[in-house]
TORDREN-316749 format. One record per residue (C-alpha): residue in three letters; x, y, z. Coordinates in nm, 2 decimals. Layout:
BEGIN
ALA, X, Y, Z
...
This chain:
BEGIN
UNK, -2.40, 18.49, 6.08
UNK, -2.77, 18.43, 5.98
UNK, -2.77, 18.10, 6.13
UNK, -2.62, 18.17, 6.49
UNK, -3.02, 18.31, 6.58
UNK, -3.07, 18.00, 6.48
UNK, -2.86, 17.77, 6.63
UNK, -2.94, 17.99, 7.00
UNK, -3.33, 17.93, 6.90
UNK, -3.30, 17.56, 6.89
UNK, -3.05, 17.52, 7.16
UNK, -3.32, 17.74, 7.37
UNK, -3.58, 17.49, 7.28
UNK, -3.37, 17.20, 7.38
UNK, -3.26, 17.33, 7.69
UNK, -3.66, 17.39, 7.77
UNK, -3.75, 17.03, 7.68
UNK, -3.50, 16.88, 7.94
UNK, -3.62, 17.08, 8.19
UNK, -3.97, 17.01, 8.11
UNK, -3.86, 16.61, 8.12
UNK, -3.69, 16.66, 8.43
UNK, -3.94, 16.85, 8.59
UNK, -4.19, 16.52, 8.49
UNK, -3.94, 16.27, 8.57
UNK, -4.02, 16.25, 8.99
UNK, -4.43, 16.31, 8.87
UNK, -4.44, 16.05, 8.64
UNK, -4.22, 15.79, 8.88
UNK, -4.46, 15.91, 9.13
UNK, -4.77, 15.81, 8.91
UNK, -4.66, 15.47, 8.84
UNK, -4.55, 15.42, 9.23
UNK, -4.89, 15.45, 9.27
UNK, -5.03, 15.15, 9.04
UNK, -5.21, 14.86, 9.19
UNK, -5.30, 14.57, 8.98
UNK, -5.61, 14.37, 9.02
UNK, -5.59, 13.99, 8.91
UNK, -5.88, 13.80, 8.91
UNK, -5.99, 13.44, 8.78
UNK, -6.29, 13.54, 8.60
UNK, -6.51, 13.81, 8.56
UNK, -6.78, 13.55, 8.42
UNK, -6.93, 13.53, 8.76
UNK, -7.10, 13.84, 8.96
UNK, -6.95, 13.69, 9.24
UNK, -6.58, 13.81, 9.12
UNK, -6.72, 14.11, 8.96
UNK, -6.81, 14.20, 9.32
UNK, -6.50, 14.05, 9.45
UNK, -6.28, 14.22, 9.18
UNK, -6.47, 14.59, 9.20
UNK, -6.43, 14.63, 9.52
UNK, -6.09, 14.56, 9.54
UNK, -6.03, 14.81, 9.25
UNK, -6.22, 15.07, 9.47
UNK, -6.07, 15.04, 9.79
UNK, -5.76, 15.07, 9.65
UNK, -5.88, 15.41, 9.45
UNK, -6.03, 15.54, 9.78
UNK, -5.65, 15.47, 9.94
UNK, -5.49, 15.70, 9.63
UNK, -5.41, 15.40, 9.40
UNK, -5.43, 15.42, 9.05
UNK, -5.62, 15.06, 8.99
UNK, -5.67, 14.78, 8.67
UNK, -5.85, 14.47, 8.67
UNK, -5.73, 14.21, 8.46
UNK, -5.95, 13.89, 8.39
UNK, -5.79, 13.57, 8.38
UNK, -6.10, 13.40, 8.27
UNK, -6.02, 13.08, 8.45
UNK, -5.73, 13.05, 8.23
UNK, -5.37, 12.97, 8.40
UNK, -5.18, 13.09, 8.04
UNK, -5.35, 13.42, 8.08
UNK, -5.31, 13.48, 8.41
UNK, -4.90, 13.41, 8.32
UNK, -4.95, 13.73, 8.04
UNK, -5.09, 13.93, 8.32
UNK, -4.87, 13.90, 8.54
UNK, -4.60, 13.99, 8.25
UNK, -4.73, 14.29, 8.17
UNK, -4.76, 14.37, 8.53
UNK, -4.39, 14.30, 8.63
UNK, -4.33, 14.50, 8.28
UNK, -4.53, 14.78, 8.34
UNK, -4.38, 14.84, 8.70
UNK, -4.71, 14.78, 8.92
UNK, -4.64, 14.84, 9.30
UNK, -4.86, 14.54, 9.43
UNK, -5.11, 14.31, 9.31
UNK, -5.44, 14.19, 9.49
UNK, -5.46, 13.86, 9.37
UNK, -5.74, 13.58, 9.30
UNK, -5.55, 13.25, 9.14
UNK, -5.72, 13.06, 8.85
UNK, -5.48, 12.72, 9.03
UNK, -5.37, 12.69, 9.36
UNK, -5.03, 12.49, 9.28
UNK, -5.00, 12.71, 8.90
UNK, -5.00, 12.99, 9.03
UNK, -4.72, 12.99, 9.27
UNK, -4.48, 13.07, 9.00
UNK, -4.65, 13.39, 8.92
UNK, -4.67, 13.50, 9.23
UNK, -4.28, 13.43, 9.25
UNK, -4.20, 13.60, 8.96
UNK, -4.37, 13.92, 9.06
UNK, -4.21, 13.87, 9.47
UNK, -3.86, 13.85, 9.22
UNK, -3.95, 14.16, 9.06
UNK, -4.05, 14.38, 9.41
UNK, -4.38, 14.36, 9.36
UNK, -4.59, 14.21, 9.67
UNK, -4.85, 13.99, 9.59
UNK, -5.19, 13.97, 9.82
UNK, -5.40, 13.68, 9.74
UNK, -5.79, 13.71, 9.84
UNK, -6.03, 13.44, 9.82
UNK, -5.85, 13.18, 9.66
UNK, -5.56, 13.03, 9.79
UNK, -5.22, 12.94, 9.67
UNK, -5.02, 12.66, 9.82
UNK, -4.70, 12.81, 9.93
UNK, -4.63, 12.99, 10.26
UNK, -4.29, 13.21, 10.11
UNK, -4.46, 13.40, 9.82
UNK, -4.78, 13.55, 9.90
UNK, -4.72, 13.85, 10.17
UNK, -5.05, 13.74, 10.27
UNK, -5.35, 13.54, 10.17
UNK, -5.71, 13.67, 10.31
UNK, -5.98, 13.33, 10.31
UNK, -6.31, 13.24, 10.38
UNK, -6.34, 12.96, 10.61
UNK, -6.46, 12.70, 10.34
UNK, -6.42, 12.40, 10.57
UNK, -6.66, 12.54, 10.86
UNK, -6.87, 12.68, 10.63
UNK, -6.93, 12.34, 10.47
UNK, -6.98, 12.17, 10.82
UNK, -7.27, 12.38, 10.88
UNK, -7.42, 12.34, 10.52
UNK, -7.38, 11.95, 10.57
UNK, -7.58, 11.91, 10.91
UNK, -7.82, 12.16, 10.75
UNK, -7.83, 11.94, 10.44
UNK, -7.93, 11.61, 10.71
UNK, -8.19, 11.81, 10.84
UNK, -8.33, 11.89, 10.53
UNK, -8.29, 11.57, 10.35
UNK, -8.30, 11.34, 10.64
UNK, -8.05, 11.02, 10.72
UNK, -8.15, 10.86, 10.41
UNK, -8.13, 10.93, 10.05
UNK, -7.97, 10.99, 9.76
UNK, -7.77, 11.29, 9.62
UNK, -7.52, 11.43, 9.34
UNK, -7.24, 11.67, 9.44
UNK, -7.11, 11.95, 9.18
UNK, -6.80, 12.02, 9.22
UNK, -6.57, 12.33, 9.13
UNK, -6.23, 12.36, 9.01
UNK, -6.05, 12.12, 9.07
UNK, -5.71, 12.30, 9.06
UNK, -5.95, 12.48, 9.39
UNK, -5.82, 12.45, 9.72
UNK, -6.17, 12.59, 9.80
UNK, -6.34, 12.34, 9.59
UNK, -6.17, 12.03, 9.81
UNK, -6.24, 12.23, 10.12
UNK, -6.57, 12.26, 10.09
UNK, -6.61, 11.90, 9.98
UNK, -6.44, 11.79, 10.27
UNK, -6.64, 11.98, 10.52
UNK, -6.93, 11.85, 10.34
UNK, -6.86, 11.51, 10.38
UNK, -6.72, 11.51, 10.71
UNK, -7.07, 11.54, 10.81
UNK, -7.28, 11.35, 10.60
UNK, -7.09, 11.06, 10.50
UNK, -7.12, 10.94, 10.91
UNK, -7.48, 10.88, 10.76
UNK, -7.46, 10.58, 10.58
UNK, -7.80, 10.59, 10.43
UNK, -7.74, 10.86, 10.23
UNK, -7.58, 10.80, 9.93
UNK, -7.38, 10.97, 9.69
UNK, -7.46, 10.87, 9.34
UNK, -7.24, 11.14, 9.14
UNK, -6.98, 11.34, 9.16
UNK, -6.82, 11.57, 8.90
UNK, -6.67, 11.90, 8.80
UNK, -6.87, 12.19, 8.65
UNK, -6.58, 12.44, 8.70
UNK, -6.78, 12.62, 8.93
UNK, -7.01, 12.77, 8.61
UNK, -7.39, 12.82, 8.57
UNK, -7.37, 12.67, 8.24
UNK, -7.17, 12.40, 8.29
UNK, -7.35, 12.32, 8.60
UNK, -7.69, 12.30, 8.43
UNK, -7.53, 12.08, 8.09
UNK, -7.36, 11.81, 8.38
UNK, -7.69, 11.77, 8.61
UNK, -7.91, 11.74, 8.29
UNK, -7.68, 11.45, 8.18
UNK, -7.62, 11.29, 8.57
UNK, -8.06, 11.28, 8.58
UNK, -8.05, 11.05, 8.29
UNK, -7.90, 10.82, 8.50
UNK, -8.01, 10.90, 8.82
UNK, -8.35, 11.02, 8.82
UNK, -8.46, 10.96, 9.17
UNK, -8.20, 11.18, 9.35
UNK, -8.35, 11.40, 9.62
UNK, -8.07, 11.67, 9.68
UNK, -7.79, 11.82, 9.49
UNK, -7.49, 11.98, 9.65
UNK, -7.30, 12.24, 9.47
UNK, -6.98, 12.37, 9.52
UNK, -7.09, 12.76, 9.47
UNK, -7.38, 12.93, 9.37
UNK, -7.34, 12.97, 8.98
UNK, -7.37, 12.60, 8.98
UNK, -7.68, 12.56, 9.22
UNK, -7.82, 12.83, 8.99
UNK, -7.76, 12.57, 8.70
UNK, -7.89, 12.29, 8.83
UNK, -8.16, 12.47, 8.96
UNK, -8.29, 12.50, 8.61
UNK, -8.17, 12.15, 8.48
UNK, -8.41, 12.04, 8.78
UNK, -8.66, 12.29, 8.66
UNK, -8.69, 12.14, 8.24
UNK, -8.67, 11.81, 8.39
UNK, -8.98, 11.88, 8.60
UNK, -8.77, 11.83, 8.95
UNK, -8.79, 12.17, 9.08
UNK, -8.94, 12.18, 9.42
UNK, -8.89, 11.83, 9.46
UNK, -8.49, 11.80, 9.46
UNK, -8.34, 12.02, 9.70
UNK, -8.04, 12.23, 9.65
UNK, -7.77, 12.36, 9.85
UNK, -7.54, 12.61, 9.69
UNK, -7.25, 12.81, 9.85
UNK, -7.13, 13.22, 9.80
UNK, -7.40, 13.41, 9.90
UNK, -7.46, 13.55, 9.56
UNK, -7.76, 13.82, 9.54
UNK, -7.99, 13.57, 9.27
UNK, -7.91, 13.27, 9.50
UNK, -8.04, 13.50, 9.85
UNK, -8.35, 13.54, 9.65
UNK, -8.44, 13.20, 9.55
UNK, -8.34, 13.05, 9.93
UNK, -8.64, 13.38, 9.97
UNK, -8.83, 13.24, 9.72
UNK, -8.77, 12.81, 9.81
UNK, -8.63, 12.75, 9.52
UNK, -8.25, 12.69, 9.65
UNK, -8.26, 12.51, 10.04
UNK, -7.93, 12.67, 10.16
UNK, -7.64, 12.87, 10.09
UNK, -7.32, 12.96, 10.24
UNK, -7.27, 13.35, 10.28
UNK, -6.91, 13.46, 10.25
UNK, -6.83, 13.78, 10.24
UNK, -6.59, 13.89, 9.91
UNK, -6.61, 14.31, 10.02
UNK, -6.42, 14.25, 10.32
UNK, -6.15, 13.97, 10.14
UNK, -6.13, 14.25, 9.91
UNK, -6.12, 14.55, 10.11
UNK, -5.91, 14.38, 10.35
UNK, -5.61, 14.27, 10.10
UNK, -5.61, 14.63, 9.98
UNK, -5.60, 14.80, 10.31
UNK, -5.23, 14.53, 10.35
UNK, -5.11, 14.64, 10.01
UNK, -5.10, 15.00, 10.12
UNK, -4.99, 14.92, 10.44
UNK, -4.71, 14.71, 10.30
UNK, -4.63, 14.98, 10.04
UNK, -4.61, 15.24, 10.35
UNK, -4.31, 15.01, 10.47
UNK, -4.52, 14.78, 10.70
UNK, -4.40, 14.41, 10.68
UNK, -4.56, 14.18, 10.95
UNK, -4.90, 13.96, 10.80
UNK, -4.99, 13.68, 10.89
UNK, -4.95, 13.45, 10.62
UNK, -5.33, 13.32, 10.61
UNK, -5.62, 13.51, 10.80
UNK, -5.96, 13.31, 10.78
UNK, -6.27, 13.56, 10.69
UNK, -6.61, 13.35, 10.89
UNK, -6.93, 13.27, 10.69
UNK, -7.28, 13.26, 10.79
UNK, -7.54, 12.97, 10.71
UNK, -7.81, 13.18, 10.52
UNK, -8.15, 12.94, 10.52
UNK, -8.50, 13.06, 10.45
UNK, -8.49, 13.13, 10.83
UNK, -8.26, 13.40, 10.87
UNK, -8.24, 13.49, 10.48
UNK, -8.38, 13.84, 10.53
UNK, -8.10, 13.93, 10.71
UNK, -7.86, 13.91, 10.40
UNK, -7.85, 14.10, 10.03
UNK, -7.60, 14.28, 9.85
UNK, -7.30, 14.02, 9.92
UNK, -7.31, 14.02, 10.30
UNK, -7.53, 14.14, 10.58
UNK, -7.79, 14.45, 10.53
């Protein structure tokens, strides 16, 4: 007889924790109904730190829960991301590829899974797995940095181009709208060409070895503006600075203050708050049962010069 308090105590205590869990159950599905993952190819840039933050925030300000993950330029870890995403039951993901063509199959998986995939910055090439891809216009912008760069340099010279990531779609549009300009001037001439992964580092290590050989180079074009911050300085311990022009392309906040300062000719402002705030505003709506996007929406950029520099800062216009 002494057990039968007992057995109604636990059975009490049971019953209370199902309820409990039930009660829970519709909060907690809620909760993670409201998850939005960030993806982005590196973080080793302030460039994607602004692109990746503000994506993060936008979301937050919309009622998301929010996570950045950092690929750091690395296909395989982008793949693990985007496991633990499908996993972990995120409702979208805003999404900057490390490889244009590698990437597809993540952003497959997770459209497999229900999860709707929102690509900003960098693109992907496919047109059925993305719900929508948000893009600077790298070609135009590139057309406007190469008649800048004649002007600058004049119809004769010689120059070295850095370029990015070659898995980039951006690096080969901006390379192309470079060239469709200047190479209808036959005097000038490109003496180099090569890869610095669009890094500062990189950048600095490839330009110091490339003046070896060519030492009487009078511009260098860069693909973004961590490498014309790297070649600045190879320029600079090789005593070149101020005498080799550079032309970078972002509109990161050091590279606005050296086209200020003359030390960098030209950059190419894009804008990575509105990509950002852009493909979060088309996850929510997308989440709130909205399905029409156009598959590829083009974001302008603005030739920023020592001319008009003062109208630009904090990764856009003041």
């Amino acid at each position: 007889m002494a057990l039968l308090p007992l057995l109604r105590a636990s059975l009490l205590s049971l019953l209370t924790a199902v309820c409990l869990l039930a009660a829970a159950g519709p909060a907690a599905a809620a909760e993670s109904g409201r998850r939005v993952a960030v993806v982005v190819s590196t973080l080793n840039n302030p460039w994607f730190v602004v692109l990746a933050e503000t994506a993060r925030d936008r979301a937050k300000e919309l009622g998301y829960e929010a996570t950045i993950f950092d690929s750091q330029n690395d296909p395989a870890k982008e793949s693990q991301h985007f496991d633990n995403l499908i996993s972990s039951g995120y409702r979208a993901v805003l999404f900057n590829c490390t490889d244009a063509k590698g990437s597809i199959a993540n952003v497959r998986r997770a459209k497999a899974a229900g999860i709707p995939v929102f690509c900003m910055d960098r693109e992907i090439e496919a047109n059925d797995a993305a719900v929508s891809q948000i893009l600077s216009d790298n070609y135009s912008g590139c057309v406007a940095l190469g008649q800048y760069f004649v002007e600058q340099v004049g119809e004769t010279g010689k120059y070295i181009e850095l370029l990015g990531l070659v898995a980039d779609t951006n690096t080969w549009n901006r390379s192309k709208g470079f060239h469709s300009v200047v190479d209808r001037f036959p005097g000038l001439k490109m003496v180099a060409q090569q890869s610095a992964d669009f890094d500062r580092s990189k950048a600095l290590e490839v330009l110091e070895a490339l003046l070896q050989r060519n030492p009487d180079i009078d511009a260098v074009f860069c693909g973004n503006d961590a490498m014309a911050m790297g070649a600045y300085q190879a320029l600079l311990a090789a005593g070149k600075a101020g005498k080799v022009k550079v032309f970078g392309f972002d509109g990161a906040d050091d590279v606005v203050k050296a086209v200020a300062e003359g030390k960098i000719t030209a950059t190419v402002m894009q804008f990575p708050k509105t990509m950002a705030r852009t493909a979060a505003e088309n996850a929510d709506r997308y989440i709130k049962g909205e399905r029409k996007f156009p598959q590829r929406t083009p974001v302008a950029v603005e030739l920023v010069t020592k001319a008009n520099v003062k109208k630009f800062g904090d990764y856009g216009r003041k």
